[in-house]
N, C-alpha and C positions, 0 to 999 in steps of 0.2 A: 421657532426653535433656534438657539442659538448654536455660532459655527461647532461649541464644543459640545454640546448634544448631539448632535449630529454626526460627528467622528467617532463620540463613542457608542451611538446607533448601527454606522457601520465595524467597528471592530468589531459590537455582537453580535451582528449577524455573520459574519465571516467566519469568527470563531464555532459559530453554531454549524456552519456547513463543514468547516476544515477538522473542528476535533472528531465526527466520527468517523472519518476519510482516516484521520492519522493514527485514531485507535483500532480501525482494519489493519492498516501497515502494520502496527506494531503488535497486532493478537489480541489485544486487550478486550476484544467481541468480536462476534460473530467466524470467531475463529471453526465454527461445528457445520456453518454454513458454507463455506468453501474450504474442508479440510483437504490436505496433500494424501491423497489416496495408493498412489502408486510409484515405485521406487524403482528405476531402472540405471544397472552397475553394467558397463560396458569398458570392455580394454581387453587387452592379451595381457593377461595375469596369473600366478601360478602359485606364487607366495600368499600372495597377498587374500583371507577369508575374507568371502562376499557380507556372511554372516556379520565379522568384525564392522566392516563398512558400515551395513544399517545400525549396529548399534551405537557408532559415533554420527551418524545421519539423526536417529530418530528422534534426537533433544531438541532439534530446531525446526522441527515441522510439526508442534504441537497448537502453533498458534495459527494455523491454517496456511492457506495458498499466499497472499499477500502479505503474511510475516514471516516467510523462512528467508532469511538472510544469509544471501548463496559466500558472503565471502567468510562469515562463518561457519557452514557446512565446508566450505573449501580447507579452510586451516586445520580442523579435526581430522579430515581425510587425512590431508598430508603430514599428520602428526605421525598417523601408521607405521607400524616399521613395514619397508621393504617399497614404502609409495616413494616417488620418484616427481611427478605430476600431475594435478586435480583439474578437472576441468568438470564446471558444476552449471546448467542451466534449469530453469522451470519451463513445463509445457502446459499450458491452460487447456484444462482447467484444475487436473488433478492431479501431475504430475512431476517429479523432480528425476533429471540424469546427471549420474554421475559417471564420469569416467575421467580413468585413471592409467596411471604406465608407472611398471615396478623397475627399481634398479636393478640392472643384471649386474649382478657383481662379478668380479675376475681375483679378488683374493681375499684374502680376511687378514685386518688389522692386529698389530701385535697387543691390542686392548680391548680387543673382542670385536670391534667394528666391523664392518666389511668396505671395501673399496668398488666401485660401480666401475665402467667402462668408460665412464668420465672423469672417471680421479677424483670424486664425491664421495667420501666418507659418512656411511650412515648406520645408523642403529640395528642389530638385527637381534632377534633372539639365540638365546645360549646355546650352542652346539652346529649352527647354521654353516652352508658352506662347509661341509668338511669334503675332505677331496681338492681342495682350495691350496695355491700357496700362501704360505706366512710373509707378508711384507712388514718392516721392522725399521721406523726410518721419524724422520721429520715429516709434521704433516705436509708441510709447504714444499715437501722435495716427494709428493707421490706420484708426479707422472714423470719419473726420475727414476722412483722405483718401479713403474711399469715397463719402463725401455729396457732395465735390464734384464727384467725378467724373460723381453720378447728376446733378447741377445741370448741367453743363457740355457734357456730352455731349447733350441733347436741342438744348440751345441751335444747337449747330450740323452735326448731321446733317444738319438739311433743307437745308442747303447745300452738302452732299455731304463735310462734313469731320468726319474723325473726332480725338479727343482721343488723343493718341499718348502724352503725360509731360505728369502731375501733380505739383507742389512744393511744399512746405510748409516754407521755412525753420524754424528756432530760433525766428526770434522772433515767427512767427506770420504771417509773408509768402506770398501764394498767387503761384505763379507756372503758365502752363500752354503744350504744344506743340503747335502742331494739325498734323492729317496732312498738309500742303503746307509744311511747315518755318516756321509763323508762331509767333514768341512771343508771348506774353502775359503781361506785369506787374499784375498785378489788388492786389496789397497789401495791406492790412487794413480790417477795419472791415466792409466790405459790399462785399467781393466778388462775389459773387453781382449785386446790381446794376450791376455795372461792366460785368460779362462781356454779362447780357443788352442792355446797354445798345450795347455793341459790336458782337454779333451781329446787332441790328436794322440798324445801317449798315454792315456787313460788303457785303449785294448791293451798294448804291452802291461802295464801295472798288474793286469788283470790276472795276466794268465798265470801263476802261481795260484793255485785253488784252497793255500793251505793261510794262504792270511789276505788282509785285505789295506787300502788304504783308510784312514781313519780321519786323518788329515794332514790339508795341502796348503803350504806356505808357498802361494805364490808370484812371493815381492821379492822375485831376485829377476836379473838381470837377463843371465842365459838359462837358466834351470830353474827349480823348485825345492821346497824340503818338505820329505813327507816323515809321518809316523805313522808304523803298519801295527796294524794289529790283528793277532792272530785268530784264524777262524778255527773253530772246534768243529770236528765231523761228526755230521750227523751221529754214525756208527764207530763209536771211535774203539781202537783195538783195546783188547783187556789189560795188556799191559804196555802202555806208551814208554816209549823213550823216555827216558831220565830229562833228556834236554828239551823233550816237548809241550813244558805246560805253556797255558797261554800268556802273551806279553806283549813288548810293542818295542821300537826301536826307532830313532831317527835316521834319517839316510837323505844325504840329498843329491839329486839327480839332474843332469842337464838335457835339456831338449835342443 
């Protein structure tokens, strides 16, 4: 037998033991004979339906134990909204784990998105995260927009208002809304001192019960300008004052 019969004696027999070694791997047979039986979804999850998980799992365990290709079970998972990280093994002889960690978000993007606790912008479904503030800014400047919010927000809870929309122009302009519908113009530089500066005379502002602040220009020096607008009472008298419909005025104030 010469040397090249002989070579290609051995590629046919190689080939005879290797293709159906690589038609197990790939499903192509005996897929019924070691099928993936069992499915186990493990993690601290809340968003995220277990249901949804098996149905992006169950495409790739059709072709038994030795065809399910974990790094495409892996990518489907992570497609999910609200997944964060997959972590995908097999257990011989019937079983595939998945687990997973969901983004906890801290606000919602001004394009629907939500923002994680890592400044990781991800996809959620419509209406998600309400109760959430509104961050409003460059992507690349969102843990920019988280600092302020942690600045902002202590500033005026103890006065019972929460930070609703945070802004961050192009060109580096802080703007902010608080939960009673008040704007805030804070601008560059040292914002942070404007804001707390604000919220120290915020009580005084306050105590006239008959209008409220509406919005605060507070890119001046020693003071601010505000525009009040006037609140309507509950039970208002039958016949108001001439000079009392509602309105607004500018005034600006020094601190």
């Amino acid at each position: 037998m010469s040397a090249l019969m002989r070579l290609a004696a051995w590629i046919l027999a190689i080939g005879l033991v290797a293709l159906p070694v690589v038609a197990v791997f790939n499903g192509w047979i005996a897929g019924e004979r070691w099928p993936m039986r069992k499915l186990a979804v493990t993690g601290a999850f809340a968003q995220v339906d277990e249901a949804t998980v098996r149905e992006a799992v169950l495409p790739h365990v059709q072709g038994g134990f030795f065809a399910v290709d974990l790094d495409a079970v892996r990518s489907s998972v992570a497609a999910l909204p609200w997944v964060q990280h997959v972590e995908v093994r097999k257990r011989w002889p019937d079983r595939l784990e998945v687990g997973l960690k969901e983004h906890l978000p801290v606000a919602r993007w001004a394009d629907g998105r939500m923002l994680s606790e890592q400044g990781r912008l991800f996809a959620a479904p419509p209406g998600a995260g309400a109760g959430l503030p509104v961050f409003d800014g460059p992507e690349d400047r969102a843990s920019e927009l988280m600092s302020m919010y942690g600045i902002a927000r202590p500033l005026f809870l103890p006065l019972g208002l929460r930070v609703e929309i945070v802004r961050l122009s192009a060109r580096g302009s802080w703007s902010l809304v608080l939960g009673d519908g008040t704007e805030l113009e804070a601008g560059r530089g040292d914002p942070q001192a404007r804001l707390a500066r604000f919220a120290r005379m915020l009580p005084q502002l306050r105590q006239d019960p008959a209008r409220r602040v509406a919005r605060a220009d507070l890119r001046y020096t020693n003071g601010f300008a505000i525009v009040w607008k006037d609140v309507v009472p509950e039970n208002p008298l039958p016949n108001p004052p001439a000079n009392g419909g509602a309105g607004s005025e500018s005034q600006e104030t020094n601190a």
